[in-house]
N, C-alpha and C positions, 0 to 999 in steps of 0.2 A: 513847974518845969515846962519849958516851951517846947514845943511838938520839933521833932524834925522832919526839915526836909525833905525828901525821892530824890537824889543828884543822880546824874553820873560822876565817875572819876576824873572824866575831861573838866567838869565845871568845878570840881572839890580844889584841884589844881590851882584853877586861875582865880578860884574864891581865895583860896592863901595866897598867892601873886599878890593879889593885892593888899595883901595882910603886912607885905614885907617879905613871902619866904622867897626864894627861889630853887630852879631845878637844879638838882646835883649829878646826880644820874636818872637814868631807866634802865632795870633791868628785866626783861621778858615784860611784862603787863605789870609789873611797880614800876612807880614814878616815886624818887626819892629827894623830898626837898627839905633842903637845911634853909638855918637865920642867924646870922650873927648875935654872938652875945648868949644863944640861945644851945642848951647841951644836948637837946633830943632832936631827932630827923624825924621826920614825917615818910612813913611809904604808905603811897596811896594807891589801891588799884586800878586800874585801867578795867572798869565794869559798868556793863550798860546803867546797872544802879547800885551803889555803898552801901549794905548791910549796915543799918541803922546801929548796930554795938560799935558796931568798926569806923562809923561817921563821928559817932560819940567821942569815941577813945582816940581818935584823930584831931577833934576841936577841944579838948581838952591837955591832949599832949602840948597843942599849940599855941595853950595858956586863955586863950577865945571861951564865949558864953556861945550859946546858940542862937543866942539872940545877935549876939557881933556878926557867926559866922553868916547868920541869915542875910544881914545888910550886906557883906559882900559879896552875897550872890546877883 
């Protein structure tokens, strides 16, 4: 299993950007991005650093290895 990351929410964001998702809303400190095609949204929080379960369950909701999400950082 490959190690994750330390992000912030800012880079967890524009790492999916470029995966394909896009921003749908923010509400308070989530940032909520959908993807065509695809039936789950992403909320991501707006945190100096992603609790590593919540980085997990975020790159997994969004079909991504760790190793993918790595490369689009």
């Amino acid at each position: 299993m490959a190690k994750l990351p330390v992000v912030s929410g800012a880079r967890v964001v524009r790492a999916f950007e470029r995966a394909g998702w896009r921003i749908a809303r923010q509400r308070g400190s989530h940032v909520v991005l959908i993807r065509t095609g695809h039936i789950a949204s992403l909320s991501v929080p707006q945190h100096r650093e992603v609790a590593p379960g919540t980085l997990r369950a975020l790159i997994r909701a969004a079909g991504l290895t760790v190793d993918e999400f790595a490369a689009l950082l």
